[in-house]
C-alpha positions as CSV (number, residue, x, y, z in Angstrom):
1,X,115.1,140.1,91.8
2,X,115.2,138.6,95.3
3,X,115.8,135.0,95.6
4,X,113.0,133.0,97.0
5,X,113.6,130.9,100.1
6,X,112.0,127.5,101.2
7,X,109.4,129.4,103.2
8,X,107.8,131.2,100.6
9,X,107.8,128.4,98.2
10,X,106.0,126.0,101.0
11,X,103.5,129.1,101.7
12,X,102.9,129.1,97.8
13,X,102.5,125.3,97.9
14,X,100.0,125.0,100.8
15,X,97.8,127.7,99.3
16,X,97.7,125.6,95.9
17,X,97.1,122.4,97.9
18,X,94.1,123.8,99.3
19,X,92.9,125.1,95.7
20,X,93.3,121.7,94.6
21,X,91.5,119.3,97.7
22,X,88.5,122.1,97.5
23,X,88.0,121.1,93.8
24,X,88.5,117.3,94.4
25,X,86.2,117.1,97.0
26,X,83.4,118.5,95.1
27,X,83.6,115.2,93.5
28,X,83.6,112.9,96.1
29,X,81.9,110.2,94.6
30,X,85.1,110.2,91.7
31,X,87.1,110.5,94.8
32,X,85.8,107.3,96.6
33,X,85.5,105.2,93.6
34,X,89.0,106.1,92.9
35,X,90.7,105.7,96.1
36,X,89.0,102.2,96.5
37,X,89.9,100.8,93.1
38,X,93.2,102.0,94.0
39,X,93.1,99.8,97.3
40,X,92.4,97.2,95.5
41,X,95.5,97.0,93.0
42,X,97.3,97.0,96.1
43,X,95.5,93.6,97.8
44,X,95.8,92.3,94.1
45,X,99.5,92.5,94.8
46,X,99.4,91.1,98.4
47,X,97.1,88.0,97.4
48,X,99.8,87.1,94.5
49,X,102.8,86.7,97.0
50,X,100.3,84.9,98.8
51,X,99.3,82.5,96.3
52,X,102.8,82.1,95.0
53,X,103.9,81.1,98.4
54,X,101.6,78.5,98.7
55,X,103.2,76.3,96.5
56,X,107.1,77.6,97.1
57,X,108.2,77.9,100.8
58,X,110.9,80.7,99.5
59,X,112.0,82.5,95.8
60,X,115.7,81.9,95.2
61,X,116.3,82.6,99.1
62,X,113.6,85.2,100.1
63,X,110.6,84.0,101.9
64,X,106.9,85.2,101.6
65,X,107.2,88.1,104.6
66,X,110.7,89.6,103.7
67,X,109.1,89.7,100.0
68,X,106.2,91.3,101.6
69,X,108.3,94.1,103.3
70,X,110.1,94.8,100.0
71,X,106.4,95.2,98.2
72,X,105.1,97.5,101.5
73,X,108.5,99.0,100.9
74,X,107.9,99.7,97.2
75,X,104.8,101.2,97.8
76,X,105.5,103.7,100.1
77,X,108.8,104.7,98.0
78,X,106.3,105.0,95.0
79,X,103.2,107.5,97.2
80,X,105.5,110.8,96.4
81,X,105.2,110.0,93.0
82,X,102.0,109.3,93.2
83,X,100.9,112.2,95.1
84,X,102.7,115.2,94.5
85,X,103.7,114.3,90.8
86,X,100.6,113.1,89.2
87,X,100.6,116.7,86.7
88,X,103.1,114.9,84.6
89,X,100.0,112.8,83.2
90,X,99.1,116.3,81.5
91,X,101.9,117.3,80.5
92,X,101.9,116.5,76.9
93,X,98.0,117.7,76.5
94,X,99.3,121.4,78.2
95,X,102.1,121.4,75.5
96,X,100.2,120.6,72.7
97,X,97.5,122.8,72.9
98,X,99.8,125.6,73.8
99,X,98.3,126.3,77.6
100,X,101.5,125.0,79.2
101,X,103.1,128.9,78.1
102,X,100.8,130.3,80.9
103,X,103.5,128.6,83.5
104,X,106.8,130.3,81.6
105,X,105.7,133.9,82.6
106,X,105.2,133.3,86.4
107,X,108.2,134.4,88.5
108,X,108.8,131.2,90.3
109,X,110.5,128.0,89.2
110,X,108.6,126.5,86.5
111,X,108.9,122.8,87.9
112,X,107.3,123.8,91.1
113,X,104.6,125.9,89.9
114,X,103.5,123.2,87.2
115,X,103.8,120.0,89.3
116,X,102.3,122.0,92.8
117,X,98.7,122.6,90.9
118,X,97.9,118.9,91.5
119,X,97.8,116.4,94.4
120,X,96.4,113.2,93.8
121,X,95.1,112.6,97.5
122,X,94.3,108.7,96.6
123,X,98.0,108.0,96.7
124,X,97.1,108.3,100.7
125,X,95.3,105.2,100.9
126,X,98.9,103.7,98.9
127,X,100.8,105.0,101.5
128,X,98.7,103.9,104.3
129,X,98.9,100.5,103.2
130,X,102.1,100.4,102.7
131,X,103.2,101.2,106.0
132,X,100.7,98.6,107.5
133,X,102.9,96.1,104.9
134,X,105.8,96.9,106.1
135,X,105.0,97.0,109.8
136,X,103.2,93.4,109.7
137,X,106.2,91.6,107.5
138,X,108.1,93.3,109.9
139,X,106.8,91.9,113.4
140,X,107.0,88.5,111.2
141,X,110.4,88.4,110.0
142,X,111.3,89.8,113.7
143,X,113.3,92.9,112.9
144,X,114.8,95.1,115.5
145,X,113.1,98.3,116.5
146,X,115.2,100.6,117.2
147,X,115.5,104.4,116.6
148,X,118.4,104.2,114.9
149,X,116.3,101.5,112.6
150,X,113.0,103.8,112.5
151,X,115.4,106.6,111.2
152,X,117.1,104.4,108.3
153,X,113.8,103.1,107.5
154,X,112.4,106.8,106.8
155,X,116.1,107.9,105.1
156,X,115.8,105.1,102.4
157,X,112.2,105.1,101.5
158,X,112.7,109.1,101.2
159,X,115.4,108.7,98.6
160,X,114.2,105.6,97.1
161,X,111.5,107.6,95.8
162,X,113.4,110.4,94.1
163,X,114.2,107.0,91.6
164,X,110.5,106.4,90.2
165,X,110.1,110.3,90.6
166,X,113.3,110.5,87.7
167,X,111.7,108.2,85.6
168,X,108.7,110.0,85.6
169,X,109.6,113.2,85.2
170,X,111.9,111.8,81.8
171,X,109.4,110.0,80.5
172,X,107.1,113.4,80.9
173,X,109.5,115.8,79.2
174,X,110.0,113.7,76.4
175,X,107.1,115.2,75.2
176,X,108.6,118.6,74.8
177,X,110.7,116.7,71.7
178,X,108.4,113.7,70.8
179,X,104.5,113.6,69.8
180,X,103.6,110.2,71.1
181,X,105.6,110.7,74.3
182,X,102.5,109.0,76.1
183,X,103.6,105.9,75.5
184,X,107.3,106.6,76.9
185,X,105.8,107.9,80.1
186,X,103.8,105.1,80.1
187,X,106.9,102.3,79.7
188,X,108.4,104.4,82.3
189,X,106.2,104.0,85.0
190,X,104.8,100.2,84.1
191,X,108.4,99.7,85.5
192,X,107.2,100.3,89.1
193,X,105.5,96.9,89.1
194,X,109.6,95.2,89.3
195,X,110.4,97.2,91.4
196,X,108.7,95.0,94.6
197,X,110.7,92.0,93.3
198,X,114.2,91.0,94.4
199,X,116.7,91.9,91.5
200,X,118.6,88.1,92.0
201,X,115.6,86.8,90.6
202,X,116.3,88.2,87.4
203,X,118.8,86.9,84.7
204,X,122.0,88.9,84.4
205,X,121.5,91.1,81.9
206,X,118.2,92.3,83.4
207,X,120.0,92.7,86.8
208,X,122.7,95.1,84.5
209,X,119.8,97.0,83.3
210,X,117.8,97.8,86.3
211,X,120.7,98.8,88.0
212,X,122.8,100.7,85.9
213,X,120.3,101.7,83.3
214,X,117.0,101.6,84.5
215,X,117.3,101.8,88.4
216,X,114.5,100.7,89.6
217,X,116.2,97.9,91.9
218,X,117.2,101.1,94.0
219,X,113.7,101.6,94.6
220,X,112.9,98.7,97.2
221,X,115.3,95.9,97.0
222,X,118.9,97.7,97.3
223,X,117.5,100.2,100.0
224,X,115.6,97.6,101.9
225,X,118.3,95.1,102.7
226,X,119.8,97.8,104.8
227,X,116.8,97.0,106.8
228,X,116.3,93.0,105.9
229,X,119.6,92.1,105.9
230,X,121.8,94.7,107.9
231,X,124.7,92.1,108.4
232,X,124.8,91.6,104.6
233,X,124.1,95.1,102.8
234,X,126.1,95.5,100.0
235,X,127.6,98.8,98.8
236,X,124.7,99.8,96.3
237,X,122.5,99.6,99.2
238,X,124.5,102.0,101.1
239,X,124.9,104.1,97.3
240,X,121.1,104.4,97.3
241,X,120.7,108.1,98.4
242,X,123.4,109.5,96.0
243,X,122.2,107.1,93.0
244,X,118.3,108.8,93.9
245,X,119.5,112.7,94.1
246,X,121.6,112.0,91.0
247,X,119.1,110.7,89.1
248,X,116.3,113.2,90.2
249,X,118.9,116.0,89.4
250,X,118.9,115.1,86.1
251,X,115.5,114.4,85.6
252,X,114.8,117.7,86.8
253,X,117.6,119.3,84.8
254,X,116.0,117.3,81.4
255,X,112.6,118.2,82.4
256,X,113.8,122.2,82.6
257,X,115.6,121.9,79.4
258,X,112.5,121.1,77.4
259,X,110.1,123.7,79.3
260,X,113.0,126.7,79.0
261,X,113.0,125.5,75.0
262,X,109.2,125.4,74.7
263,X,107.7,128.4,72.7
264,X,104.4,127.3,72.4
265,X,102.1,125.1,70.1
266,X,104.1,123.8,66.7
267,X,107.4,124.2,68.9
């Protein structure tokens, strides 16, 4: 059989985009209510740093707008998660009830097909304000704007997502081996929300494990000091891409182990 190339995967892609806006929008009213409760946890976040700042003028050495880039920074990393990975909420209830055989007959990849039938369209509103987070800390703090900066900027947060996009996709396919996987998948993405702090704020041993364990701090606060701090970016910063391909990799690889194994309901 013929090897399928990028183009015919994006062609299959956009088609099952549109399938999937057409249906959301016949529920606008869901839609709304959604997208502005989802607004919302985001000020919730930007009103903290505010009233934590109010009584400290810094937080072990970071001040309130270079804390508000790393959180504008985490929340654009987290939007492709978000968006184009929301199916792995389902995952367990499609293996369970058997329905998730109907993607191991289709001749393309499996992972694409299954994570491609959904796009949560409320992760926009994330995005956008993220990027209005990062560009207002930014013009604070007084950050060069260069091309060269613009291009890191976009380099990082791409590859800083591919970390919370791992943990997801684990935390999903544990279900493939475990009955309340929910609950991993859950843990696993609850740890987003340390993700917009500085790792020095933690004790040692939590700095060990969300680095080398759990590496979340390679979502916003090693990837962003190439940014914050380009005179001072340490070599995990600069690890950042490989650490988020690796880790995706395997996700993906883990992920494909337990959907190649599945043989339907009792499996």
């Amino acid at each position: 059989m013929k090897k399928k190339g990028l183009r015919f995967y994006a062609g299959i892609y956009f088609r099952i985009l549109a399938q999937d806006l057409k249906s959301k929008m016949s529920y606008r009213a869901d839609f709304i209510i959604s997208t502005i409760g989802m607004i919302f946890t985001n000020i919730s976040g930007f009103v903290s740093f505010w009233i934590l700042f109010r009584s400290f003028p810094s937080v072990n050495g970071w001040s309130y707008h270079e804390m508000l880039f790393l959180y504008g920074f985490s929340l654009v990393s987290l939007t492709p998660v978000q968006c184009l990975f929301d199916n792995n909420w389902s995952l367990r209830q499609y293996v369970y009830s058997g329905d998730f055989i109907k993607y191991c007959f289709r001749p393309i990849n499996l992972f694409f097909y299954y994570q491609s039938e959904v796009f949560d369209i409320k992760g926009l509103g994330q995005l956008a304000f993220g990027i209005g987070t990062i560009a207002y800390s930014w013009g604070k703090i007084g950050l060069a704007f260069t091309p060269l900066m613009l291009i890191k900027l976009i380099v990082f947060l791409m590859t800083a997502s591919l970390i919370m996009i791992a943990l997801q996709n684990a935390g999903a396919a544990t279900c493939f081996w475990i009955q309340n996987s929910f609950y991993v998948l859950d843990l696993a993405f609850r740890f987003k929300d340390y993700a917009k702090y500085p790792i020095t704020i933690f004790s040692p041993v939590f700095r060990f494990i969300f680095t080398f364990l759990i590496p979340i701090a390679f979502i916003a606060y090693y990837p962003s000091l190439v940014i914050l701090r380009p005179d001072q970016v340490p070599l995990l910063s600069w690890l950042s891409p490989l650490v988020g391909i690796v880790f995706f990799w395997l996700s993906y690889k883990l992920w494909m182990y337990g959907a190649t194994k599945y043989s339907g309901t009792g499996s």
